[in-house]
C-alpha positions in Angstrom: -24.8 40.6 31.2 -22.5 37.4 32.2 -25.2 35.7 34.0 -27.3 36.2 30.4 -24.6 35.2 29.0 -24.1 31.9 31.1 -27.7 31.2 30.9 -27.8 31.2 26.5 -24.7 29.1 26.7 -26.4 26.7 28.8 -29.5 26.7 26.5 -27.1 26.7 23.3 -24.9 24.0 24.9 -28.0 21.4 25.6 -29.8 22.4 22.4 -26.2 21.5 20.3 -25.8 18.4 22.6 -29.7 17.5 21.9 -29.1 17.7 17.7 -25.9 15.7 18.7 -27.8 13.3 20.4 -30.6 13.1 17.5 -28.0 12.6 14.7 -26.2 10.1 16.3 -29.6 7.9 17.0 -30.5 8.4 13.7 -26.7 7.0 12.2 -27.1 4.1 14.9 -30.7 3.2 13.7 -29.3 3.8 9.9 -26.1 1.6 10.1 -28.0 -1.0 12.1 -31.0 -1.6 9.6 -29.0 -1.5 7.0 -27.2 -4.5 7.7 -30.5 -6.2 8.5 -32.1 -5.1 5.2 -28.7 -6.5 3.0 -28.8 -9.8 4.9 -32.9 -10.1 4.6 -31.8 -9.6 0.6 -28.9 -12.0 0.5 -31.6 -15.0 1.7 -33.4 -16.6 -1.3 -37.1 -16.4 0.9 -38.7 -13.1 2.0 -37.3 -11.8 4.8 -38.6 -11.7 8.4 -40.2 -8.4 7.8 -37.3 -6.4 10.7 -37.3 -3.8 9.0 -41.0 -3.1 8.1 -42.2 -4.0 11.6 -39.1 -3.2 13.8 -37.8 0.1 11.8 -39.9 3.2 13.0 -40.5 1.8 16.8 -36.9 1.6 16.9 -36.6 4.9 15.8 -38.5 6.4 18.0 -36.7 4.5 20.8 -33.5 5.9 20.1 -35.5 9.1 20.0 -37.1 9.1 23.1 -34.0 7.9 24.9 -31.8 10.7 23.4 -34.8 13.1 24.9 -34.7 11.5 28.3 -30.9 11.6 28.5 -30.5 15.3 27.5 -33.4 16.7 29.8 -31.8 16.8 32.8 -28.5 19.0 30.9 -31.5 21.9 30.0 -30.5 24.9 32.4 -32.9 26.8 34.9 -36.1 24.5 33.7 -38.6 25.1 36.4 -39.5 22.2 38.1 -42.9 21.2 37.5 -42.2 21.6 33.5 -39.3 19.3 33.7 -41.3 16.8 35.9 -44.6 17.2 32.8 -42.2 16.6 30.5 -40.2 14.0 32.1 -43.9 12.2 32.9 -44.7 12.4 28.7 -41.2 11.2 27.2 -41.3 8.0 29.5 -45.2 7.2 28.7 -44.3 7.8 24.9 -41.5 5.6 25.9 -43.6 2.7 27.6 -46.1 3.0 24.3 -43.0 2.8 22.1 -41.3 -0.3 23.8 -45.0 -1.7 23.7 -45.1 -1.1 19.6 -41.9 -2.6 19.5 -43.0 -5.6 21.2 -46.1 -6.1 18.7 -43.5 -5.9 16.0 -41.5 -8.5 17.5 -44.5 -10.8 17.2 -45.0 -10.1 13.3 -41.1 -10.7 12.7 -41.0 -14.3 14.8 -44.1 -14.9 13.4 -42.4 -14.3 9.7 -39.3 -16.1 11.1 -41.2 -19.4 11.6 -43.7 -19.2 9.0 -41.5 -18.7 5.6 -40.4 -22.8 6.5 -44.3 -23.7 5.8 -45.1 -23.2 2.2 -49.1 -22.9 1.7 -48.2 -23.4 -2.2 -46.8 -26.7 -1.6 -48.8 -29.7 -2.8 -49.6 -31.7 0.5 -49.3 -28.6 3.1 -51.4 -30.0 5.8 -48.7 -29.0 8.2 -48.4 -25.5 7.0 -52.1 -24.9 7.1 -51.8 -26.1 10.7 -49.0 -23.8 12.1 -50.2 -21.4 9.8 -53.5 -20.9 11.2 -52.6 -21.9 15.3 -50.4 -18.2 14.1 -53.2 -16.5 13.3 -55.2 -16.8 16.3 -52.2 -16.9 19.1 -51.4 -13.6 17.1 -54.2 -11.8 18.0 -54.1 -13.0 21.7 -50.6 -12.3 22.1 -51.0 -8.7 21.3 -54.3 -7.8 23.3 -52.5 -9.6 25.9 -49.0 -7.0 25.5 -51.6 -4.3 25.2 -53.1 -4.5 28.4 -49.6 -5.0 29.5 -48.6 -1.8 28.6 -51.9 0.6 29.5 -51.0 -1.1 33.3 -47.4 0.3 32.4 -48.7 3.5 31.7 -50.8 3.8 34.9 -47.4 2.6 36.9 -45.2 5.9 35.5 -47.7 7.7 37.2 -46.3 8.5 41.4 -49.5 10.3 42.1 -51.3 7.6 44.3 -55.1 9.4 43.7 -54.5 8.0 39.7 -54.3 4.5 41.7 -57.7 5.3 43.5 -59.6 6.3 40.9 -57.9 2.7 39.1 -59.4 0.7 41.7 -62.5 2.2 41.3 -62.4 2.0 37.4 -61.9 -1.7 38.0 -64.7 -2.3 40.1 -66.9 -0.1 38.4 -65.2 -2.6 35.2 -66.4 -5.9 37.1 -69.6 -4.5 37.6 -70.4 -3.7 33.9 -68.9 -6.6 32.4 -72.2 -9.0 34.1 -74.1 -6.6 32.5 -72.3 -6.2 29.1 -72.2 -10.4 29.3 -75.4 -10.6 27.8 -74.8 -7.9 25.1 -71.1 -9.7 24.4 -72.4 -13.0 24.4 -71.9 -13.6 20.7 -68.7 -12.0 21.0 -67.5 -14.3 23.9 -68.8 -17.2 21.8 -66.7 -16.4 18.7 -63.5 -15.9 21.0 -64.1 -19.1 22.8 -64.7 -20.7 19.3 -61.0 -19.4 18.1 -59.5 -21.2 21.1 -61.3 -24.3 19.9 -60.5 -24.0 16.1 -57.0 -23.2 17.1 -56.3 -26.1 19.4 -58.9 -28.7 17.7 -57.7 -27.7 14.3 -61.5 -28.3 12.8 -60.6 -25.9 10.0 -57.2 -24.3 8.8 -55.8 -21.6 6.7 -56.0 -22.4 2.8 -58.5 -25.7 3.8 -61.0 -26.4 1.3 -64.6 -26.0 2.6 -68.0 -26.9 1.5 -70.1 -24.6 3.5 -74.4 -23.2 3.1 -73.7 -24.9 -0.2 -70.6 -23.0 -0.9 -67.3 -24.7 -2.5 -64.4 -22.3 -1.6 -60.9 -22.0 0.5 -60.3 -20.6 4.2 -58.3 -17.2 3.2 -58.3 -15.6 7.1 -59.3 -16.8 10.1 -59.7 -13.8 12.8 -61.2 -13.3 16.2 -64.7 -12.9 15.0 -65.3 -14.5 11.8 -63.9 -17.0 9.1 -63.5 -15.4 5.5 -64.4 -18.2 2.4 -62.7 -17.3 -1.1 -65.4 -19.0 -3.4 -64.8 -20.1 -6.7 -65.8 -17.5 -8.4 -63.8 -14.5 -6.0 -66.5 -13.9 -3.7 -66.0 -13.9 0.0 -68.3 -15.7 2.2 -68.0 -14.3 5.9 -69.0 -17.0 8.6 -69.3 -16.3 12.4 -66.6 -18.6 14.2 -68.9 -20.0 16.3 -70.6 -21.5 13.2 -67.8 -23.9 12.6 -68.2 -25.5 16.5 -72.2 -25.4 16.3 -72.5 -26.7 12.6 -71.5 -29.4 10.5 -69.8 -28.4 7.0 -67.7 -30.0 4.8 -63.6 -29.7 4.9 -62.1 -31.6 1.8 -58.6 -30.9 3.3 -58.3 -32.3 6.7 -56.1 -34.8 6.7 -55.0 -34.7 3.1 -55.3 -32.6 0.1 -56.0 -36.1 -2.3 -59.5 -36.1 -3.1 -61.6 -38.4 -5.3 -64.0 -37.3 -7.6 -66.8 -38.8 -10.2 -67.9 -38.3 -13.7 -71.2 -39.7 -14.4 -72.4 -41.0 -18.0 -75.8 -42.2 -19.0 -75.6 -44.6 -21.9 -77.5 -47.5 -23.0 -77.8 -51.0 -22.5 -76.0 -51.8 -26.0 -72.7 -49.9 -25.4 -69.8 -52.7 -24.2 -68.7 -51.7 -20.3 -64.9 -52.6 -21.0 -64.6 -51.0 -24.0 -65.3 -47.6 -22.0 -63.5 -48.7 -19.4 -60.0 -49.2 -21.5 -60.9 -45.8 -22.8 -61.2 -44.2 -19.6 -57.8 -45.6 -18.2 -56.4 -44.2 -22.1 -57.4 -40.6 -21.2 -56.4 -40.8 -16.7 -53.2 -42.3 -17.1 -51.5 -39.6 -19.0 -53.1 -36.8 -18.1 -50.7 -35.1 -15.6 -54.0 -34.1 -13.3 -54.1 -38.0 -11.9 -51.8 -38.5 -8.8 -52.0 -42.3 -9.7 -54.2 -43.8 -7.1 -57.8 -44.4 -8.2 -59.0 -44.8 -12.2 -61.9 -46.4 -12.9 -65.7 -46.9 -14.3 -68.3 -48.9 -12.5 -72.2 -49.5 -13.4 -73.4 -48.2 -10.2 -77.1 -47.8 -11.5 -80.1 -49.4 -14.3 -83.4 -47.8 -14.9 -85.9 -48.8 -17.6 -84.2 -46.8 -19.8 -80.3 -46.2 -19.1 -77.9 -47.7 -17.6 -75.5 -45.0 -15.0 -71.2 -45.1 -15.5 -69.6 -44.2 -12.7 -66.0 -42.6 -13.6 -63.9 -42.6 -10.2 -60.5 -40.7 -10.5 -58.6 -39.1 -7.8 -55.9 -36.1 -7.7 -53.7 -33.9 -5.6 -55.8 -31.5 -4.8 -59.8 -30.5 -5.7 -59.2 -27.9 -8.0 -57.1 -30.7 -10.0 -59.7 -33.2 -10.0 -62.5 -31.1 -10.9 -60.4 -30.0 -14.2 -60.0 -33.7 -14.5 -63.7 -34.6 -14.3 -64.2 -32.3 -16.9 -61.9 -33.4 -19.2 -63.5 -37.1 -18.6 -66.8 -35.6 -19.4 -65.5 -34.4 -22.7 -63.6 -37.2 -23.6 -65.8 -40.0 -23.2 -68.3 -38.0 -24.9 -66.5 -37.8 -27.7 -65.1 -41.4 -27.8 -68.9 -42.5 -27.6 -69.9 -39.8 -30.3 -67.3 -41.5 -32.6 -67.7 -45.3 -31.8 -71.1 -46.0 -30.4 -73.2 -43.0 -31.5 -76.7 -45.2 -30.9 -75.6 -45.9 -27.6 -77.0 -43.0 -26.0 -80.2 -42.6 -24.4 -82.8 -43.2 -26.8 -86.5 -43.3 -26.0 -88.4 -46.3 -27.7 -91.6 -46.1 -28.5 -94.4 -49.7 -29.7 -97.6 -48.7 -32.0 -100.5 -51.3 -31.5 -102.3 -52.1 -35.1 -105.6 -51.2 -36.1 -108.5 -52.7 -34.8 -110.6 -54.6 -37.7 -113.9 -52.5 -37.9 -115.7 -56.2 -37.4 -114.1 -56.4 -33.8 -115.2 -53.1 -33.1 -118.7 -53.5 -30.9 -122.1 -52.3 -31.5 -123.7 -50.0 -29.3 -127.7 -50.7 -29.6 -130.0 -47.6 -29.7 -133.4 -47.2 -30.5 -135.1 -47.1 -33.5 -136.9 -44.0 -34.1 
């Protein structure tokens, strides 16, 4: 009866130190993020995001190591159970220090991010950092990911598991020459990222004309660019388009662009006048950045003569609200002050021929 005794006081003594062990992780992980969370809120940006990528690895850290610390105190556990059990907590433990390592990479990614602003005017800068992110990202985490399934295979002692390793690995080199071919557009688009990241071709938030399509980069991932047209829809492009086609990027060095408003008018309207008027409606308007205003005859035909109306802004959805209201405007001014100076078609009758001029045709008399 002692020795049963001895032996529920042993299970009742690492139990109660195993709950102690539990509650004080969880006060540590409490207290801790809770200071993190109040300073996150004190700054005026978003936070670095500790909390939402850091919190729940870290939990289950503290978890883990309270598990690991009180196995040995459990009485009478036979060996090989304490040695499966030992084997699990430390491969949840490698897999947990592995998520907390991804997280890591989201907060310093946050940390250096929130001092690039995509919403400011010329962000050419943050559209660079932005998107180098992005893809080094991705690479950073396969990279800790193969890191940590090599962990796993190292908690193992058995040296058979290494065996049948080596033989997964060769069997591995053998099928990637044959999975090359099958991968090739795969390989392509990976290679591509490398060369978008480092070449900068294209960036996060640039403005791109691509198959025809006006629209901004919205994500850049490992296998494909995603477009935000105009009009909401998402155009999906391999990445390996951007390195083996030309497109348009309105955005590359600058996001100042220069854009036209055309007006067909005829020969009788006075150039200057329109000209004046055109400067009248730019200058104000608080679309121009204050470079380029003005109105050119770029082209004659029999019938009209072509306006060109060059104005430039800070960004292309600016100018194209400004072209618009050039359109309107001009319109308008020519409505109310030249309203026969638009394209007219002109037409010349011939008179009559005299019925004396008008030849006879012989016939025969019947």
């Amino acid at each position: 009866m002692t020795e049963n005794f001895h032996f529920r006081h042993g299970w009742f003594f690492a139990i109660f130190l195993f709950c102690g062990a539990i509650v004080l992780a969880n006060v540590v992980h409490y207290i801790l993020f809770r200071v993190i969370r109040r300073k996150e809120a004190e700054t005026t940006q978003s936070g670095w995001g500790v909390q939402k990528y850091l919190g729940r690895p870290a939990r289950t850290i503290f978890l883990l190591t309270v598990a690991l610390s009180v196995l040995p105190v459990v009485p009478e556990l036979p060996t090989q159970y304490e040695d499966l059990i030992r084997q699990i907590l430390i491969m949840a433990m490698v897999a947990a220090l592995g998520w907390f390592a991804i997280g890591c990479i989201y907060v310093f990614q946050n940390a250096i991010l929130r001092r690039y602003d995509l919403k400011a005017d010329n962000n050419v800068q943050a559209r660079r950092v932005h998107t180098q992110f992005q893809l080094f990202r991705r690479m950073l985490i396969t990279f800790i990911v193969i890191i940590d399934i090599g962990a796993l295979l190292w908690t193992f002692n058995d040296p058979r598991i290494w065996h049948y390793g080596s033989g997964l690995l060769a069997s591995a080199g053998i099928a990637s020459l044959i999975l090359a071919t099958a991968a090739k557009s795969t390989a392509a688009n990976f290679l591509a990222g490398l060369q978008i990241a480092l070449t900068e071709p294209l960036r996060i938030d640039d403005v791109v004309v691509v198959q025809g399509e006006w629209g901004r980069v919205e994500e850049i991932n490992s296998a494909y660019v995603v477009i935000r047209i105009w009009d909401l829809r998402r155009l999906i492009v391999p990445l390996s388009y951007f390195i083996e086609n030309s497109f348009q990027n309105w955005t590359r060095e600058s996001s100042d662009i220069m854009g036209t408003a055309f007006l067909y008018v005829d020969y009788s309207i006075p150039v200057d006048a329109l000209r004046q008027q055109l400067n009248a409606i730019v200058h104000p308007n608080p679309l121009w950045n204050k470079l380029v205003c003005g109105l050119q005859v770029t082209n004659l035909t029999d019938r009209t003569m072509e306006l060109r109306c060059l104005m430039s802004s800070r960004n292309s959805s600016e100018n194209f609200d400004l072209r618009c209201i050039v359109r309107e405007e001009m319109t308008k001014f020519i409505q109310q002050n030249y309203p026969d100076a638009f394209p007219t078609t002109r037409f010349a009758s011939r008179p009559d021929p005299q019925p004396d001029s008008i030849p006879q045709t012989p016939f025969a008399a019947s």
